[in-house]
ZAMARGU-4260 file (C-alpha; in steps of 0.2 Angstrom, whole numbers, plus 5000, padded with zeros to 4 digits):
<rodrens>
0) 4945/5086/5340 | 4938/5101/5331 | 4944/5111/5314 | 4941/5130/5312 | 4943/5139/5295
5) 4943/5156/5291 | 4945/5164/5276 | 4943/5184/5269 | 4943/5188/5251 | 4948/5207/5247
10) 4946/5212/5229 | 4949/5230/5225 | 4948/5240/5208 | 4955/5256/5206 | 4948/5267/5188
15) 4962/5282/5183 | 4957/5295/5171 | 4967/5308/5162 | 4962/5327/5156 | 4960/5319/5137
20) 4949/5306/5144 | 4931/5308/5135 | 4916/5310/5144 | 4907/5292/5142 | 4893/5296/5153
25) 4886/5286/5171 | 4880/5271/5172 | 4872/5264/5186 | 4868/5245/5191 | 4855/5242/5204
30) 4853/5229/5216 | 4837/5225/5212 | 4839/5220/5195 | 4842/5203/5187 | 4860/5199/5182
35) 4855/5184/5169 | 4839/5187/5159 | 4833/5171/5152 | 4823/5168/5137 | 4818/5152/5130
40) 4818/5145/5112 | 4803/5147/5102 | 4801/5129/5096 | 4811/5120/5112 | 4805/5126/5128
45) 4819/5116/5139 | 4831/5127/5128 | 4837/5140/5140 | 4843/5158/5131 | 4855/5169/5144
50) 4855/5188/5140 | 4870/5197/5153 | 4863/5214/5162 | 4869/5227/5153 | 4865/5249/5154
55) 4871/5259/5141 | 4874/5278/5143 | 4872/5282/5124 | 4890/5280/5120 | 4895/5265/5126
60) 4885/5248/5134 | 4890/5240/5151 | 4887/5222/5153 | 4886/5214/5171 | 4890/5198/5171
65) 4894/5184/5185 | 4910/5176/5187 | 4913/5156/5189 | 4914/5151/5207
</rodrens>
């Protein structure tokens, strides 16, 4: 006997604007960078601080953060 599973995951996000929209500014996430910053607790080490990846564009801030599996 043998089992065979396939699965396919799409996900896709469309953004609409309008002529009265204001201009927020780009922002722009790399690859490259972290999407958890950890920082640890001054007195407790094994205390584990999370800080999301976020860019802001002076107006407003982005955050990047990873959704549960």
């Amino acid at each position: 006997m043998s089992s065979q599973k396939e699965e396919t995951k799409v996900q896709r996000t469309k953004w609409t604007t309008t002529h009265t929209s204001d201009a927020l500014g780009n922002a722009t996430f790399y690859f490259s960078d972290p999407i958890l910053k950890v920082d640890y607790w001054k007195d407790k080490p094994a205390v584990r601080i999370y800080d999301g990846y976020s860019v802001g564009t002076g107006s407003i801030d982005i955050m990047l953060l990873p959704r549960p599996i």
